[in-house]
TIMARRO-148739 format. One record per residue: residue in one letter; x, y, z of N, C-alpha, C, O in turn. Coordinates in steps of 0.1 Angstrom, whole numbers, plus 5000, padded with zeros to 4 digits. Example, Ala and Ser with C-alpha at 12.3 -4.5 7.8 and 13.67 -1.06 7.14 Angstrom:
a513249435078512349555078513249675078514249675085
s512849785071513749895071512950005079513450115080
end
This chain:
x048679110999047479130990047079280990046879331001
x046779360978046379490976044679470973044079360969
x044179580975042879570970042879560959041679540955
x043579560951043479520933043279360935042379300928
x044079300944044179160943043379060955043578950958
x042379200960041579090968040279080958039379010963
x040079130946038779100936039378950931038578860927
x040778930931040978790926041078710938041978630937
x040578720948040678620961039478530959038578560950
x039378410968038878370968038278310987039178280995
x037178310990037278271001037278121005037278040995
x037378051016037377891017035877811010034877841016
x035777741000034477700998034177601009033077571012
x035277551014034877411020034777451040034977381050
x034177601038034477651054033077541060033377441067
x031977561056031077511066030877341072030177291081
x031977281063031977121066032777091080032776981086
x033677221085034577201094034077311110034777361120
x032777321108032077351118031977241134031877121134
x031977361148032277271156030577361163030077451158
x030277301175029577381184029277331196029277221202
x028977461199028477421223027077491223026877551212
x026177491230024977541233025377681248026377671255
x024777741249024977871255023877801267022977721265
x024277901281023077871293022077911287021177851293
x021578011274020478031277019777931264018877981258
x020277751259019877711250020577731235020677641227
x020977831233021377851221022377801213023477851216
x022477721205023777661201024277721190023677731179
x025777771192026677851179027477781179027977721189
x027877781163028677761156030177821159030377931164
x031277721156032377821157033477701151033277581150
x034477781149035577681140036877741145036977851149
x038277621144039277671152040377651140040077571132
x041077691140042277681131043577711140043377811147
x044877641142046377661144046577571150045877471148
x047677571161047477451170047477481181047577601183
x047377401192046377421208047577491215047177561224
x048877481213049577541223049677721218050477781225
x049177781209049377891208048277981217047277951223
x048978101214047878221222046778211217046678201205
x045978221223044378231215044078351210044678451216
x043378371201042678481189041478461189041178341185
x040478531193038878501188038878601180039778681180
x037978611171037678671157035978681156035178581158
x035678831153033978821157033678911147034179021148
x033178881139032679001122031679071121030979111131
x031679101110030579181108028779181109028579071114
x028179211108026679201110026479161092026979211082
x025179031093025079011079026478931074026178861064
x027578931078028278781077028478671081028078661092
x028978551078029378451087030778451085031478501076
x031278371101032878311101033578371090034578441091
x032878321077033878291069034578451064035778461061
x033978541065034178671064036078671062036678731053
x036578611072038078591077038878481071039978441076
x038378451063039178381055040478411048041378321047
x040678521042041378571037042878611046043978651042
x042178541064043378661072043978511080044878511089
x043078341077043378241084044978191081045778181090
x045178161069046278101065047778171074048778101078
x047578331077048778411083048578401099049478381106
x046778441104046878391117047078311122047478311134
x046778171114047078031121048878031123049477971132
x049278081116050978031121051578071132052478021139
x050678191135050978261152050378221160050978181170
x048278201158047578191172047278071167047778001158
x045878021179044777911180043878041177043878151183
x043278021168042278111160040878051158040577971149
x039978091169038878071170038078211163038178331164
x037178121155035878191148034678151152034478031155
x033778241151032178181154031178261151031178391152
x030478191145028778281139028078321154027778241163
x027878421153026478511161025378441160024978371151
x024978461175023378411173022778431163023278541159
x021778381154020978451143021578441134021078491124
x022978371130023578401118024678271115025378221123
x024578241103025478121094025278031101023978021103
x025977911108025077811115025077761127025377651131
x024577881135024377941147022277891146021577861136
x022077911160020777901161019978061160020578161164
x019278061157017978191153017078191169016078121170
x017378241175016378241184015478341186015878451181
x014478341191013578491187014178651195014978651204
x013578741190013578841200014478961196014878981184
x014579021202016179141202017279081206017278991214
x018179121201019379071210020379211213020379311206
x021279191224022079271231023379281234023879191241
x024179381229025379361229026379261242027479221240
x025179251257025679211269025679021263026678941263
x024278981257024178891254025278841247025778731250
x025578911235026278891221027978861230028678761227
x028078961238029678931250029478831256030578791257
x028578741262028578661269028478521261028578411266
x028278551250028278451243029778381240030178261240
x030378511239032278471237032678421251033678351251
x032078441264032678421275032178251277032778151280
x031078261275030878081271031578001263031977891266
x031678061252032577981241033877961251034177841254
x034678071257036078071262035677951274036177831275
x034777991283034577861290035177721283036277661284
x033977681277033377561266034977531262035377421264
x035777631257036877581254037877581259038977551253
x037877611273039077621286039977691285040977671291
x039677821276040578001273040178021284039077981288
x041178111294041278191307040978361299040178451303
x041978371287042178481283042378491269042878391266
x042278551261042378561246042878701240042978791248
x043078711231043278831222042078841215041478731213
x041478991210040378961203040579101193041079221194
x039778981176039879131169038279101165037679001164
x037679271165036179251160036279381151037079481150
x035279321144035379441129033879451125033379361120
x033379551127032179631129031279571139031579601151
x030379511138029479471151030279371161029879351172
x031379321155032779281162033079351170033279291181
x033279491169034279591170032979641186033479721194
x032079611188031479641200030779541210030179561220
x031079401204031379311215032479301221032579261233
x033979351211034979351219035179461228035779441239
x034679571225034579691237033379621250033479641262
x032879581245031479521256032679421268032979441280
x033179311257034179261267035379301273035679221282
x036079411269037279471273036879541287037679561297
x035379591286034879671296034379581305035079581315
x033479511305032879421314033679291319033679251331
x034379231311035379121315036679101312037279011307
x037179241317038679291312039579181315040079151304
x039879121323040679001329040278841320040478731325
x039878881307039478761298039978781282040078701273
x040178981284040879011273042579041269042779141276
x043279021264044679021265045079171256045079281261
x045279161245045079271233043879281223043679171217
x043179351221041879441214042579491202043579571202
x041679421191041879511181040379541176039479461177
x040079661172038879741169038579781157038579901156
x038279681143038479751134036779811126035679751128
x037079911120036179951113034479941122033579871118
x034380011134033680021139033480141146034080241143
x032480141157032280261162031480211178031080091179
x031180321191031080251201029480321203028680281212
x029180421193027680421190026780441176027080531168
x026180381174025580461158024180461159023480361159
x023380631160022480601159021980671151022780701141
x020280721149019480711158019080611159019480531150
x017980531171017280391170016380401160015980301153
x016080511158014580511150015480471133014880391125
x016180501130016780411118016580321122015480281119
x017480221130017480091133015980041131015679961122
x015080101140013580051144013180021126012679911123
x013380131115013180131104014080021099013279941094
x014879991099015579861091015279741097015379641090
x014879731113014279611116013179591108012979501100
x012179701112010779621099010879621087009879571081
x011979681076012279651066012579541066011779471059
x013579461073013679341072013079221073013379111068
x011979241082011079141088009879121078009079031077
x009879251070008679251063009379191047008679141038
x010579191045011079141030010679061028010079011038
x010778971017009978851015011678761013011778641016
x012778831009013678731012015478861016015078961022
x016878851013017278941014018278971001019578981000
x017178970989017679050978018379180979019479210977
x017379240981017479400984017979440995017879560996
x018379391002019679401017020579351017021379381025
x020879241006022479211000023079330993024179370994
x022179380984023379520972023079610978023279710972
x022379620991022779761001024079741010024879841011
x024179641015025179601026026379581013027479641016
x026379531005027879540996028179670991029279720988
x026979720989027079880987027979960995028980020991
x027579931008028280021019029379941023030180001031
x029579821019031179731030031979761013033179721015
x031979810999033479780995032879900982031779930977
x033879940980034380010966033579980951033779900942
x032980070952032180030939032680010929031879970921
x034180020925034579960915034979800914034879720905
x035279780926035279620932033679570931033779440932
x032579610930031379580934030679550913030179460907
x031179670912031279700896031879550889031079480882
x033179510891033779360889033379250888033579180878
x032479220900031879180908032779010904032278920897
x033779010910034978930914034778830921033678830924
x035678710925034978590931034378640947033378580951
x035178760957034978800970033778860967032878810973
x033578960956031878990963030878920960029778910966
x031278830946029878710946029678600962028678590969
x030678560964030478470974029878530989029178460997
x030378690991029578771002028078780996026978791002
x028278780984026578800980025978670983024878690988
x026478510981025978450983025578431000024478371003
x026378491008026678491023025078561028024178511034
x025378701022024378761029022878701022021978701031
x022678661013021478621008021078501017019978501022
x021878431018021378321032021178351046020878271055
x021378501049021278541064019778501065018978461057
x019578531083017878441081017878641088018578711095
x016578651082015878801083015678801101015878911107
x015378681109015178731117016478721127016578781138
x017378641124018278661129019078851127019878921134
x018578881117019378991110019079121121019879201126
x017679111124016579211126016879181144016279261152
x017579081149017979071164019279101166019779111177
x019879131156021179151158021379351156022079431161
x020479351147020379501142019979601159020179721162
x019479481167018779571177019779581187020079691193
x020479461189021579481196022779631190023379681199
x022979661179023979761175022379931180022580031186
x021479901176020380021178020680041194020980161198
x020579921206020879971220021679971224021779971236
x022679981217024779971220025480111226025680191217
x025680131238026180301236027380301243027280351254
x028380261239030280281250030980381248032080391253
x030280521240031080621239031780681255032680761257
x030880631266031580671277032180541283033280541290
x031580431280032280361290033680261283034480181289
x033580291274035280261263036280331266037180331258
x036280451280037280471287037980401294039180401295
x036980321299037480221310038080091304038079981310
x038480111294039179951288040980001290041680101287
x041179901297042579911300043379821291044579831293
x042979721281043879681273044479741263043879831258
x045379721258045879721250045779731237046079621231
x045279831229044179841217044779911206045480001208
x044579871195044579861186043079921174042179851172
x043180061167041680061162042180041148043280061144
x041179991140041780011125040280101120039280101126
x040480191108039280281105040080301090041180311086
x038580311083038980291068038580471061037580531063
x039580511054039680631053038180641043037680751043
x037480521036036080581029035080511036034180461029
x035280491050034180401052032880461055032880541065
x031580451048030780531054029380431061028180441058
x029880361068029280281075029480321089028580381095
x030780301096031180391107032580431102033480351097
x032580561102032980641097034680651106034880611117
x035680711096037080731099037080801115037780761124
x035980911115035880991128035480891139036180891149
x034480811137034080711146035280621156035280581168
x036480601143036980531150038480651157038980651168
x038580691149039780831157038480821173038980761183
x037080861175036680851183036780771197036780811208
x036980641190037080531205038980551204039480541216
x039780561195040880581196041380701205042380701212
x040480811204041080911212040580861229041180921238
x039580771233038980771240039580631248039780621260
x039580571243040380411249041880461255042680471246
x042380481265043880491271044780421266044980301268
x045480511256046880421250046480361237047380311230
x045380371233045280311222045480381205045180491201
x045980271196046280371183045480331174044780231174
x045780451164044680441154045680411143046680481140
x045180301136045780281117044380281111043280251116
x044780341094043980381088044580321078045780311075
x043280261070043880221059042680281047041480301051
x043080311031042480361025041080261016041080231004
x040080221024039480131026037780201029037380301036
x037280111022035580151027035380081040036080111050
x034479981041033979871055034779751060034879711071
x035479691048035779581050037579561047038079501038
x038079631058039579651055040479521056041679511054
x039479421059040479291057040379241049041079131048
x039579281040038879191026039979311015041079261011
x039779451013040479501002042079511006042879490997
x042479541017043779541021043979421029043879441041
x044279261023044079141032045279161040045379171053
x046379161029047479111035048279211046048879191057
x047979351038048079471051047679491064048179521074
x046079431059045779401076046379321087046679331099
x046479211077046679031084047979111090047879121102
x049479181086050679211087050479351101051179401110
x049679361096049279501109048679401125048879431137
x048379341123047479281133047879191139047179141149
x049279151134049978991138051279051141052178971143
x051579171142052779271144051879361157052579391166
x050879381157050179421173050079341185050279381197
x049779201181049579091191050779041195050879021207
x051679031186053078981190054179071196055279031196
x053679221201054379291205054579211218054279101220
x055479351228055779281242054879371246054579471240
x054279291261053879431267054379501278054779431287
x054379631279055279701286055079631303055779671312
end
C-alpha cells in the first residue's frame, strides 16, 4: 500500500466488539486485543497519543501471519479506564509489564510509534530482559518545553469537547492533501480522536511533558530499529536520527511521511518491520 492508497483504506469497523481486559496493581483496567495464534513470538504494539488500538489496523492482517500481536489502549484512552491525575512514562511501562504478566509473555518484541516510541525506550531501559527487538517509530526520547505541555493540558481540560484538537492532531499526523480528501482513514481517525476523553488526554500529555531518555536510551541494548518520517513535524526526522545515533547498533529508515508512517506507507512499513523482527540475531 502507497500513501495514494492508504486515503482508500479502511480501518476494522468491528475493532471494539473484540476487546479483552486485566485490571493493573494500581486498579486500573485496560483494554487490549490479540490477533495470530498463541504459539508465535509475541508483538506488543503501543500508538500514538489521542488514538486507540485501532490505529494498527492497517498493519494486523501482515503481522498476524508472523506474531501473537497484542494491542492495547493507554490508560485514559479508547476503552481503557480514565483515572485521574498525571500520568508517567514509568507508569505507562509498567502498564505493558502487567499486561505481559496477565498474559504469561516472559519477553516480547515491541513496536511504539510516537508516545509508543517512549514507553518502548522506558522499557528497553528499565526492563531490558522483557524486550527482544524495539522498533521506534516516529518519535523522539524528549520534546519539550513543559510549559507547552502545561499549555495544552489546560487547553484541554478547559474545551468543552475535542473539536478543535481533532483538526490540530490530523493536522500534524498526515499530509494535507490526504486531510484535504478527507478519505475513509482520516474520517474514522477523526471519529477516534473526537471520542478521546479530555482528561484522559491531558494525563497522558503529562506523561510525554516529564519524559527525558535523551541520556538514558544509551543504555538500551536491544536490538532497534527507528523509523522517522522525512516531513514529520511532530517529532521531527532529527529527533529520530537522534535516538538512532544514540541507541548502540541501532538503524534508522526513513520514510517520506509526515506522523503517521504506518497509516500513509502501510504496506512499506508492515514489510520493513516484519523483515526486522524476523532477522537472526547475531
Amino acid at each position: 500500500m502507497t500513501n495514494n492508497s492508504a486515503e482508500l483504506a479502511t480501518l476494522n469497523p468491528e475493532e471494539p466488539a473484540a476487546l479483552s481486559f486485566f485490571t493493573t496493581g494500581d486498579g486500573v483496567r485496560i483494554a487490549y486485543r490479540i490477533d495470530g495464534r498463541d504459539d508465535r513470538p509475541a508483538l506488543i504494539l503501543a500508538n500514538s497519543i489521542a488514538t486507540t488500538l485501532q490505529m494498527w489496523d492497517l498493519q494486523i492482517p501482515q503481522f498476524a501471519e508472523h506474531f501473537r500481536v497484542i494491542r492495547y489502549d493507554y490508560r485514559g484512552h479508547g476503552g481503557s479506564d480514565v483515572p485521574a491525575g498525571a500520568y508517567s512514562d514509568g507508569r505507562l511501562g509498567r502498564d505493558v509489564l502487567e499486561l505481559m504478566d496477565w498474559l504469561g509473555i516472559e519477553r516480547a518484541h515491541f513496536l511504539g510509534l510516537s508516545l509508543g516510541g517512549w514507553v518502548g525506550q522506558w522499557l528497553a531501559i528499565h526492563a531490558p530482559e522483557r524486550i527482544d527487538r524495539l522498533i521506534l517509530s516516529n518519535t523522539s526520547s524528549y520534546l519539550g518545553p513543559a510549559e507547552t505541555f502545561d499549555r495544552s493540558i489546560a487547553a484541554t481540560l478547559a474545551a468543552p469537547d475535542m473539536s478543535e484538537a481533532a483538526e490540530t492532531f490530523l493536522g500534524n499526523w498526515f499530509p494535507k492533501a490526504m486531510i484535504a480528501a478527507n478519505g475513509p482513514v482520516v474520517r474514522q481517525f477523526r471519529e477516534m480522536l473526537l471520542n478521546i476523553s479530555r482528561k484522559g488526554l491531558a494525563g497522558l500529555f503529562a506523561a510525554v511533558r516529564d519524559a527525558d531518555m535523551r541520556r538514558t536510551s544509551a543504555l538500551i541494548q536491544s536490538p532497534t530499529l527507528v523509523i522517522a518520517g522525512e516531513f514529520d513535524t511532530v517529532t521531527s526526522h532529527a529527533m529520530g536520527e537522534a535516538i538512532a545515533n544514540t541507541i548502540p547498533g541501532a538503524r534508522l529508515k526513513t520514510f517520506p511521511t509526515v506522523h503517521f508512517s504506518n497509516v500513509e506507507f502501510a504496506q512499506a512499513f508492515s514489510e520493513e518491520v516484519v523483515a526486522f523482527l524476523n532477522q537472526k540475531s547475531a
